[in-house]
FIVO-241539 format. One record per residue (C-alpha): residue number from 1; x, y, z. Coordinates in steps of 0.001 Angstrom, whole numbers, plus 524288, in hexadecimal, padded with zeros to 5 digits. Layout:
BEGIN
{rec NUM,{X,Y,Z}} ...
END
This chain:
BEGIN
{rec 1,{484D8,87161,8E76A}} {rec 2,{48A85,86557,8EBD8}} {rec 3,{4915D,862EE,8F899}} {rec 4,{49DA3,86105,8F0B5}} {rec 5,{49EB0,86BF6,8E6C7}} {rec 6,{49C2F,87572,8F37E}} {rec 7,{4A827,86E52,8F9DF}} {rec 8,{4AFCF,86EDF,8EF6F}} {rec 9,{4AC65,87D89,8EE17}} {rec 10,{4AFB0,880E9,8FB43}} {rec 11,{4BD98,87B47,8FA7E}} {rec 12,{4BE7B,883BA,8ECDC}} {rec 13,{4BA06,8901D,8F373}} {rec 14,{4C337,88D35,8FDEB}} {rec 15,{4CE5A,88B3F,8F5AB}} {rec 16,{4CC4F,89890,8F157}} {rec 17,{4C72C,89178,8E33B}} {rec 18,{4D428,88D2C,8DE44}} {rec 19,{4CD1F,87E41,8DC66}} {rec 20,{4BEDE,883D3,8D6AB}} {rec 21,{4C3B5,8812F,8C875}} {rec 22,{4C60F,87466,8CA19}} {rec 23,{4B7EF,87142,8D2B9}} {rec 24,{4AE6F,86EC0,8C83C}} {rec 25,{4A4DE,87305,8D21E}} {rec 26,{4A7A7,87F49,8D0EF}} {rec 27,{4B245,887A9,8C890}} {rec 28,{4B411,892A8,8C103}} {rec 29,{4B4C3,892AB,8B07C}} {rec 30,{4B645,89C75,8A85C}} {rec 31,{4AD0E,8A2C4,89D40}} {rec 32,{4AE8F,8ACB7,89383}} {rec 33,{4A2A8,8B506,891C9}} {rec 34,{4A36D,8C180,88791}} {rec 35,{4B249,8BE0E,885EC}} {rec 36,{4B4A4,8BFEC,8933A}} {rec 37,{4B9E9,8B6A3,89CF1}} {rec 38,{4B19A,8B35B,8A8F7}} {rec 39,{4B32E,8AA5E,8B3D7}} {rec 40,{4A703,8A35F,8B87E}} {rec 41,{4A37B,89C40,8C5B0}} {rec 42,{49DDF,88CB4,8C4BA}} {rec 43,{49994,88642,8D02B}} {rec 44,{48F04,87DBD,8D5BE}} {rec 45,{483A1,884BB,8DC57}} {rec 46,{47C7A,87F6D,8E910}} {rec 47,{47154,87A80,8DE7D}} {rec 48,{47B39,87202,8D9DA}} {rec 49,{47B89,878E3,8CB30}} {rec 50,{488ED,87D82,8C55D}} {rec 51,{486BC,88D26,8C624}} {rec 52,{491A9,89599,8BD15}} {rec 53,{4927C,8A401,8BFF8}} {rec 54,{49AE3,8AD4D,8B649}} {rec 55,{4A456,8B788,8BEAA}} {rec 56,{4AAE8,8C225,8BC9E}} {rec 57,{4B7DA,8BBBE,8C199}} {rec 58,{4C4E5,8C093,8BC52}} {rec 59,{4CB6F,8B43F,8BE5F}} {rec 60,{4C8FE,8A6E9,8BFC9}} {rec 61,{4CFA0,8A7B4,8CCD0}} {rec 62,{4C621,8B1A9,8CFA3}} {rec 63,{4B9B4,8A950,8CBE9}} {rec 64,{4BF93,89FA3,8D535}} {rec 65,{4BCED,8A708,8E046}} {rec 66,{4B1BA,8AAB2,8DC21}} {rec 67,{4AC67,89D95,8DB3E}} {rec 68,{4B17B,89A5F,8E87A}} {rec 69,{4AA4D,8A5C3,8EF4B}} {rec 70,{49D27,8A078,8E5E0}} {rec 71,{49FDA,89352,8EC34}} {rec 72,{4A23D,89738,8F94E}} {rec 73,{49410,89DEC,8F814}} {rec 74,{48E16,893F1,8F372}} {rec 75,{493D4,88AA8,8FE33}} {rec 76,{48EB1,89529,90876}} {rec 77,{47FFC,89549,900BD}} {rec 78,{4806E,8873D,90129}} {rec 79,{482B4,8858C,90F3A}} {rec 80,{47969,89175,91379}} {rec 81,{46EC5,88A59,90BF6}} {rec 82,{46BE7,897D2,904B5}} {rec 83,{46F3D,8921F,8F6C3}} {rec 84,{46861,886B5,8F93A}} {rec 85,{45E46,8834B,8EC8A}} {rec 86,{4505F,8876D,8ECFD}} {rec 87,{44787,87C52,8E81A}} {rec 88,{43E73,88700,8E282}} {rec 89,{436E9,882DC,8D748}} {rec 90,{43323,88CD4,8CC88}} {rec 91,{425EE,88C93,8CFDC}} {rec 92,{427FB,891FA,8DD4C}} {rec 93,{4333E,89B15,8DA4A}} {rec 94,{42A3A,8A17E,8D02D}} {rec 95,{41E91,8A3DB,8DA77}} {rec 96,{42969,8AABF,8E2A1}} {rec 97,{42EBF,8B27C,8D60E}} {rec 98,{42065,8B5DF,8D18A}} {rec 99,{41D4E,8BBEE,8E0EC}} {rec 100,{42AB6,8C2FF,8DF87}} {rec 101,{4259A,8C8F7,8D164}} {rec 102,{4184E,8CDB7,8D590}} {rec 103,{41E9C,8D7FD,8DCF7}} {rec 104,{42BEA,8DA11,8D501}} {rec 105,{426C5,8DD2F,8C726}} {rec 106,{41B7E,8E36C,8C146}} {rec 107,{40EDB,8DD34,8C000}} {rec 108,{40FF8,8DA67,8B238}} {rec 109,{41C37,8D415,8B3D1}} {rec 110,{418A1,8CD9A,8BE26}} {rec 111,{40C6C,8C653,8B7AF}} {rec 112,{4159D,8C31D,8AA4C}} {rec 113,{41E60,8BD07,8B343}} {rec 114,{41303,8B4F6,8B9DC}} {rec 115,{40FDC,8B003,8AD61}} {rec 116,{41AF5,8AC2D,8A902}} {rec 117,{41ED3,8A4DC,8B2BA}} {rec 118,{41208,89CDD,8B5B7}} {rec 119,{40FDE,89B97,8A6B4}} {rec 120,{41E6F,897CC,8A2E4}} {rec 121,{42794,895D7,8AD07}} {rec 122,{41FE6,88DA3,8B7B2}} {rec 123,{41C42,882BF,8ACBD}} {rec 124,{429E7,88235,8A92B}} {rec 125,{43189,88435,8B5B1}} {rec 126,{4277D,884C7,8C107}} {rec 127,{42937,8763F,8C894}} {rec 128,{43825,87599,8C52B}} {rec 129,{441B3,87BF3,8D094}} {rec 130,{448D4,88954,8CE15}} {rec 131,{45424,88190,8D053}} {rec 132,{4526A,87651,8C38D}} {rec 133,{44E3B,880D4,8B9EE}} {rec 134,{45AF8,87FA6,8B0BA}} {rec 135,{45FA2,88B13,8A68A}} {rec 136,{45D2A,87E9F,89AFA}} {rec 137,{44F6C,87F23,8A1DC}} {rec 138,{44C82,88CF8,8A0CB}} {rec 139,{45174,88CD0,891A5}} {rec 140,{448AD,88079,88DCE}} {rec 141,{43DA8,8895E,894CD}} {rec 142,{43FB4,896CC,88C08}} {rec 143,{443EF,88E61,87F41}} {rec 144,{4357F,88716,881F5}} {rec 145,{42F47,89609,8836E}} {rec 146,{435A3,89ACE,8765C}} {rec 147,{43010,89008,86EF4}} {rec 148,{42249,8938B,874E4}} {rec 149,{416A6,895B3,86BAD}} {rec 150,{40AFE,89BDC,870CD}} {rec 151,{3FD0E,89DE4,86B30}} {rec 152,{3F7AB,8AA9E,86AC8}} {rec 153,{3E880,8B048,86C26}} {rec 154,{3E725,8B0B5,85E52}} {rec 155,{3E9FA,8A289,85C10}} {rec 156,{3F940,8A556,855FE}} {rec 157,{404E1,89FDA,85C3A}} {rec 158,{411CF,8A776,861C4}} {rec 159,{41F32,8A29E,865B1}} {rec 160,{421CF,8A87D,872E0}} {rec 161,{427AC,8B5AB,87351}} {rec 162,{4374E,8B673,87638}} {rec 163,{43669,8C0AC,87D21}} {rec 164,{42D54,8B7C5,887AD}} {rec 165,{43703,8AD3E,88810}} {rec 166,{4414C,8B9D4,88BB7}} {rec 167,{43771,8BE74,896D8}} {rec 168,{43471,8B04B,89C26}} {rec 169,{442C9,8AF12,89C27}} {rec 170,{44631,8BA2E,8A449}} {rec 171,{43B8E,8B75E,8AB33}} {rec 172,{4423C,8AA8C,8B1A4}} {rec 173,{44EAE,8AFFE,8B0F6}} {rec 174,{44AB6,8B9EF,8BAA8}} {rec 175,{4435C,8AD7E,8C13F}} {rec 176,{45076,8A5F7,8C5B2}} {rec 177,{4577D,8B32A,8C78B}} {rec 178,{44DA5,8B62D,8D161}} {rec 179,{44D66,8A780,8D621}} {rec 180,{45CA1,8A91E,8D97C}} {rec 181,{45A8D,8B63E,8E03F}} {rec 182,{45189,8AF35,8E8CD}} {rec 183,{45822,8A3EE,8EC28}} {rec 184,{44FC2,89AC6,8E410}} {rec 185,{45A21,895E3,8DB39}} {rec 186,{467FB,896BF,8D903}} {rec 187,{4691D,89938,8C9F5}} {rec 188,{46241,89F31,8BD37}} {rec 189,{45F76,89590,8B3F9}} {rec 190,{45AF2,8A0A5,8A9D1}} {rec 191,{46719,8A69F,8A9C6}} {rec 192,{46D7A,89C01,8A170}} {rec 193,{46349,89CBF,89772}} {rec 194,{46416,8A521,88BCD}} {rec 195,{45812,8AB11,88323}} {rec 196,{459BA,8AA35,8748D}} {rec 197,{45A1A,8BB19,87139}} {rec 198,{44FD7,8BD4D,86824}} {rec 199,{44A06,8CA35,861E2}} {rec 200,{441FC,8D249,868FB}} {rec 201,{436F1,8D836,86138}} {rec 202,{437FF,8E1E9,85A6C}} {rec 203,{433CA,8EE90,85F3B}} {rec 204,{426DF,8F405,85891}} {rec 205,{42641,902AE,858AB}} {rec 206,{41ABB,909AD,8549C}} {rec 207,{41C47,91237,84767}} {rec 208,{4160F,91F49,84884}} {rec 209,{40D09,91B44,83B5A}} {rec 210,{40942,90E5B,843BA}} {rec 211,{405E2,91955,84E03}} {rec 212,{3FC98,91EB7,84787}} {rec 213,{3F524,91600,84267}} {rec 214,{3F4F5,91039,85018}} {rec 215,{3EF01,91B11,8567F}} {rec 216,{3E430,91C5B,84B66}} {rec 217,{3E1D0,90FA2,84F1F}} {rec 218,{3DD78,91108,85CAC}} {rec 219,{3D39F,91AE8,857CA}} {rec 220,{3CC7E,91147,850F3}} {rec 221,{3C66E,90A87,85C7F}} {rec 222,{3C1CD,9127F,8676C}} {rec 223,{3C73D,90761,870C3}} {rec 224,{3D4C3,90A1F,86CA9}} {rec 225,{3D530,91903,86DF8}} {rec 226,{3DAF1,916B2,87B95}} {rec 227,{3E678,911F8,874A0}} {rec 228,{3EC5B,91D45,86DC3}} {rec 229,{3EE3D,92364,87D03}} {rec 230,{3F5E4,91779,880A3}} {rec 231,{3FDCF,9152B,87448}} {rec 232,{40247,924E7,874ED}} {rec 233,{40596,922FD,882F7}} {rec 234,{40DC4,916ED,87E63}} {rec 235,{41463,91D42,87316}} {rec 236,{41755,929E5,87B0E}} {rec 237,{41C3B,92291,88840}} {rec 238,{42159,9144B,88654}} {rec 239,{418D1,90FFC,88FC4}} {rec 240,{41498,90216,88FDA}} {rec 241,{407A2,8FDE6,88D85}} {rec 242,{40498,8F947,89C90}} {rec 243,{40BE2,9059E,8A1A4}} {rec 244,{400E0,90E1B,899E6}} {rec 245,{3F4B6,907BC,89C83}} {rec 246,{3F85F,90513,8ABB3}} {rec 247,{3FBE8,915D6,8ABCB}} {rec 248,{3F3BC,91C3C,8B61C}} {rec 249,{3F1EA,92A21,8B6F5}} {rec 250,{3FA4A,92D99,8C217}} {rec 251,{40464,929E1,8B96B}} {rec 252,{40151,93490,8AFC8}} {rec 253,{40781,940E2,8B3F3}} {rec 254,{404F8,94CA6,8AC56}} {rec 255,{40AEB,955C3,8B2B6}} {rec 256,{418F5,94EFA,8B07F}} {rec 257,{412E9,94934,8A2C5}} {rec 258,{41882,93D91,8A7C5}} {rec 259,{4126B,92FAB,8A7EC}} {rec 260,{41719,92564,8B282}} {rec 261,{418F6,918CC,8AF10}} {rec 262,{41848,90EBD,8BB29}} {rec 263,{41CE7,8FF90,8BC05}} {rec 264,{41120,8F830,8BAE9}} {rec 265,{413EC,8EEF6,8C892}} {rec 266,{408BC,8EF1D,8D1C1}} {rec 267,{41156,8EAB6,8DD7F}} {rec 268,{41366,8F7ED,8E758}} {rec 269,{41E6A,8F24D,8EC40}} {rec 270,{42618,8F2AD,8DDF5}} {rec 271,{42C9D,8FE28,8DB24}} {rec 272,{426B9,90595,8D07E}} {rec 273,{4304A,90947,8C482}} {rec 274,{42A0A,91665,8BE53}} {rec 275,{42DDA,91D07,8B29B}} {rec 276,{426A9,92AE0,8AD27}} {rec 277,{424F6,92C2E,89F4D}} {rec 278,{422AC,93AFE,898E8}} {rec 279,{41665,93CDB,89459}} {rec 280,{41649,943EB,8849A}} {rec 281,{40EBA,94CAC,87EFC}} {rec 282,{404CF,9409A,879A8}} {rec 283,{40370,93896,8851A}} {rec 284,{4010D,946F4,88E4C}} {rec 285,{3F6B6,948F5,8858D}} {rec 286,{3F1B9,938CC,88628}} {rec 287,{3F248,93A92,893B2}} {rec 288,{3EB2E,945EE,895B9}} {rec 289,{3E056,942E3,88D6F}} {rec 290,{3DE38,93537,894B3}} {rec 291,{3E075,93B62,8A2D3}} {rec 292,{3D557,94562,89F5F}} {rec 293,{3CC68,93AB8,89B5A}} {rec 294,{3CFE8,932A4,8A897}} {rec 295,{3CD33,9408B,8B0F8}} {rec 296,{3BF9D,93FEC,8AA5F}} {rec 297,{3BD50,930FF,8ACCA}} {rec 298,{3C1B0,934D6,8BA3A}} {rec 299,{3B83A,940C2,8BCB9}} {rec 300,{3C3D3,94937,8BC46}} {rec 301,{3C93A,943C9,8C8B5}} {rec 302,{3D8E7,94181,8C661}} {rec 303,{3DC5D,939BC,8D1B0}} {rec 304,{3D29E,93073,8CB86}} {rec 305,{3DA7C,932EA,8BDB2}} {rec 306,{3E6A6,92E31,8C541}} {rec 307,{3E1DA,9227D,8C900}} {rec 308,{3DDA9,91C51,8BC38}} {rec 309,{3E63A,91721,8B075}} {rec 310,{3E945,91FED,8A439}} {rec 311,{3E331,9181C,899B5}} {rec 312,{3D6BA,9112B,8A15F}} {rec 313,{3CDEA,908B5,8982E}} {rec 314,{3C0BB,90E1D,89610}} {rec 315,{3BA2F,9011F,89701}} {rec 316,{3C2BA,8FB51,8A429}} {rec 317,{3C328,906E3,8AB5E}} {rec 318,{3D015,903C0,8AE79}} {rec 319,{3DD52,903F3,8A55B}} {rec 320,{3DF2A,8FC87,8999F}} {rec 321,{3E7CA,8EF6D,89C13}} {rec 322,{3EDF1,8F0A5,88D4F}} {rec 323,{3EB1B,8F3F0,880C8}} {rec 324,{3EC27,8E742,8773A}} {rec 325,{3DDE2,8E735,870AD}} {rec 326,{3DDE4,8F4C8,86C01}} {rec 327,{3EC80,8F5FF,86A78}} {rec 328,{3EC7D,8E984,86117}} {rec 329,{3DF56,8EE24,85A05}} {rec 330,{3E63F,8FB22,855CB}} {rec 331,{3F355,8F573,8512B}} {rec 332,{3EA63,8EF6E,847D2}} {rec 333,{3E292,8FA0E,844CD}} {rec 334,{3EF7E,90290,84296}} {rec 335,{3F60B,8F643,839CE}} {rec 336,{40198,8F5C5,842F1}} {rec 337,{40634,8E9DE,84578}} {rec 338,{40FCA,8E447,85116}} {rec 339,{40F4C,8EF25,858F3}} {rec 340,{40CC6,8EC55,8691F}} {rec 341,{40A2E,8F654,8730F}} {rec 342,{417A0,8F4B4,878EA}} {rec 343,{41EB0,8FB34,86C95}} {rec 344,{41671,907BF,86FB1}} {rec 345,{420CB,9078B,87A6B}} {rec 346,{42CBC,904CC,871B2}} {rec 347,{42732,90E1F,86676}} {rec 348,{4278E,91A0A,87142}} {rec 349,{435B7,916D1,873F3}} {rec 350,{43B95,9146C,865B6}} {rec 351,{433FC,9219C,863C9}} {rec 352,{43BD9,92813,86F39}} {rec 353,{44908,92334,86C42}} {rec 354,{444E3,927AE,85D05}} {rec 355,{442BF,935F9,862AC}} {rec 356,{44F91,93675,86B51}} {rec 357,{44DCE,93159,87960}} {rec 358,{4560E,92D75,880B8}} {rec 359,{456DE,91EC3,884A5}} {rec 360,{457B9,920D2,89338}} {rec 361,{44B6A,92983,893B4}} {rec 362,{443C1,92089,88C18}} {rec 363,{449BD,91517,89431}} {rec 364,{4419D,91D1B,89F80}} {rec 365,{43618,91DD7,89892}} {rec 366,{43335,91187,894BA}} {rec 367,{4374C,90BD3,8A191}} {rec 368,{44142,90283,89C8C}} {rec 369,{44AFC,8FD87,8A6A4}} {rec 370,{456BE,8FAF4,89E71}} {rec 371,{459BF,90487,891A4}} {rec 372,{45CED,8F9EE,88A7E}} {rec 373,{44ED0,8F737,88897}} {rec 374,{44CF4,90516,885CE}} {rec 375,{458FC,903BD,87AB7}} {rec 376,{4509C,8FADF,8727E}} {rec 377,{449DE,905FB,86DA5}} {rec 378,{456A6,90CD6,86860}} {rec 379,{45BC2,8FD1D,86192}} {rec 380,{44D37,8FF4C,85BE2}} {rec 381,{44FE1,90A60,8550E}} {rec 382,{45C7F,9056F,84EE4}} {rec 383,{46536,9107F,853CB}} {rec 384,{46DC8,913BF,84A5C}} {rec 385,{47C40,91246,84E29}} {rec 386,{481B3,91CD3,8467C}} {rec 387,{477E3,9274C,84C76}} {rec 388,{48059,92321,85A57}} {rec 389,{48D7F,9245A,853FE}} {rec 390,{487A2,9316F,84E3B}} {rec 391,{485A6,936A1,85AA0}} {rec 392,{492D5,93694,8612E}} {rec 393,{49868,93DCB,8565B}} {rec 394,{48E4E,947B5,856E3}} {rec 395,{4907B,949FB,863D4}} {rec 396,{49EBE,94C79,86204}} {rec 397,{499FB,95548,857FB}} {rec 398,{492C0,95C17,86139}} {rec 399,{49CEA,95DC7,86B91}} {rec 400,{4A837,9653C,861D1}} {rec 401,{4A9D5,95948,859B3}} {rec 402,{4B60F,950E0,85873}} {rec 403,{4C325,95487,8624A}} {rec 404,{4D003,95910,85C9A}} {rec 405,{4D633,94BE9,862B6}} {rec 406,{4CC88,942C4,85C73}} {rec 407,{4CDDE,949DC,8503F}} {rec 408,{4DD5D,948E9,84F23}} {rec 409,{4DAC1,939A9,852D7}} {rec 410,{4D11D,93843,847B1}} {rec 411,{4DC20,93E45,83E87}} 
END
């Protein structure tokens, strides 16, 4: 900010803001957001960039004050040197955020965020300064990713995903937020920008015929048959794909006929979110089975059992890293088409809410964060409205019916 504006702020704030309406460097307007009327704060920041912050103000005598208190702070940052402008580029904010991440978020997360931003965001962003990355910059940069054609191992061509331009564009929002946590810049360019909404795909949940005909298909090879142990696990847990093939033993407690499903992160120092998952009738019996077969491998020794995976690969020694060749061979085998592993997970959940549980248990069991993930499962199903309106008549039915005073009000 300018010598100037900071003068002519000062006198403002000491004026008790009576004059910051008429200072063009800094003032207060008024906005109407979901028909409701909001006072917001404009002013000049030390990077010399008009900033606009919506309050909560009453009054626009009350977002005057507030504005001279934000100017007053700023005059204070200004002089201290602590709001001074980093001349970071991207490049070398990104090694910093990358050595943050390695010990913040789970491996996996960790490498797709890697490659992301040495594949996409360093070629667009990497040599320019945190500071001269622009919202109109960040928009030209998705708008170019939605347009994106790729060529896939088969020789076909695809049009980027949506759902990747969504990801990469989190992804840098959560870049600059951490950026201005740190000091490194002042703003958020991403916040300005706005994704097109688009339709995510549609769920594929696995019909009980398409079931069948899926498990006679991994009988057909004798390299599949280790399939039909993890798909029933799957269908009988909601676990995700990694989450089964990384399950060790010592996660497999009979005695409970509980399973224990651990975050993936590698790093000691994270602390590990754990959620147990009952064990039915099918997978007890899956899991049996395969933990006799590893106390025979294992010379009957069970602290040896404990220390090996569940499902270990015959060939490796060692557990399988995923399942695409033999998954992909029986779908076609079993004529089902569009089906990924993934919806094993969403199939045991529509089933679940189908039979009557509740969404807060199954929130626990499939580990989701927020319910509102888990709530897809019931706008899946197409609840019926009337079934809810149903309900709270039934339970008045249940509790005597309708009262003597509501009655004589209904006539």
């Amino acid at each position: 900010m300018s010598g100037g504006a900071f003068s002519n702020a000062a006198m403002s704030g000491r004026n008790g803001g009576a004059s910051l309406d008429s200072e063009r460097s800094n003032y207060v307007r008024k906005i109407r957001r979901k028909r409701r009327v909001k006072w917001a704060l404009c002013y000049v920041g030390p990077d010399g960039r008009r900033h606009s912050e919506t309050t909560e103000a009453p009054t626009r005598e009350a977002a005057k004050l507030l504005l001279a208190k934000k100017v007053r702070d700023l005059i204070e940052q200004k002089v201290s040197g602590l709001a001074t402008q980093p001349a970071l580029t991207f490049e070398e904010f990104a090694k910093k955020y990358l050595a943050h991440q390695a010990s913040a978020v789970e491996k996996r997360s960790y490498e797709r965020n890697e490659a992301m931003i040495h594949n996409q965001f360093l070629p667009a962003f990497g040599k320019r300064k945190l500071a001269d990355i622009r919202p109109r910059d960040i928009q030209e940069y998705l708008n170019e990713r939605a347009q994106t054609v790729y060529k896939r191992m088969n020789g076909t061509t695809k049009k980027i995903a949506p759902a990747t331009v969504d990801r990469e564009y989190q992804t840098l929002k959560g870049m600059f937020s951490r950026a201005i946590d740190w000091d490194c810049a002042l703003v958020n360019p991403v916040k300005k920008v706005k994704l097109r909404k688009y339709e995510w795909r549609k769920q594929r949940i696995l019909a009980l015929d398409e079931q069948e005909r899926l498990f006679g298909a991994f009988q057909l090879n004798d390299r599949r048959k280790y399939l039909a142990d993890i798909v029933t696990v799957a269908l009988h847990t909601g676990m995700r794909e990694d989450e089964i093939l990384r399950l060790p033993w010592a996660d497999v407690d009979f005695s409970t006929k509980k399973i224990i499903v651990r975050s993936t992160n590698e790093n000691p120092n994270k602390g590990k979110r754990t959620r147990p998952i009952d064990m039915s009738g099918k997978v007890q019996a899956v899991m049996a089975r395969l933990y006799m077969a590893a106390l025979k491998a294992c010379k009957g020794d069970p602290l040896a059992v404990q220390k090996r995976y569940v499902f270990v690969n015959p060939r490796t020694g060692t557990r399988y890293k995923d399942t695409k060749i033999g998954w992909y061979a029986s779908l076609k085998d079993a004529k089902i088409a569009g089906l990924r592993f993934h919806d094993l997970r969403h199939s045991f959940a529509t089933r679940a809410v189908q039979g009557g549980c509740k969404l807060p248990a199954l929130q626990q069991v499939l580990g989701h964060r927020d319910i509102t993930t888990t709530m897809r499962y019931v706008h899946m199903l197409g609840v019926d409205l009337n079934d809810v309106v149903d309900c709270v008549e039934s339970f008045e039915s249940k509790q005597g019916g309708v009262t003597p005073k509501m009655e004589a009000a209904l006539g």
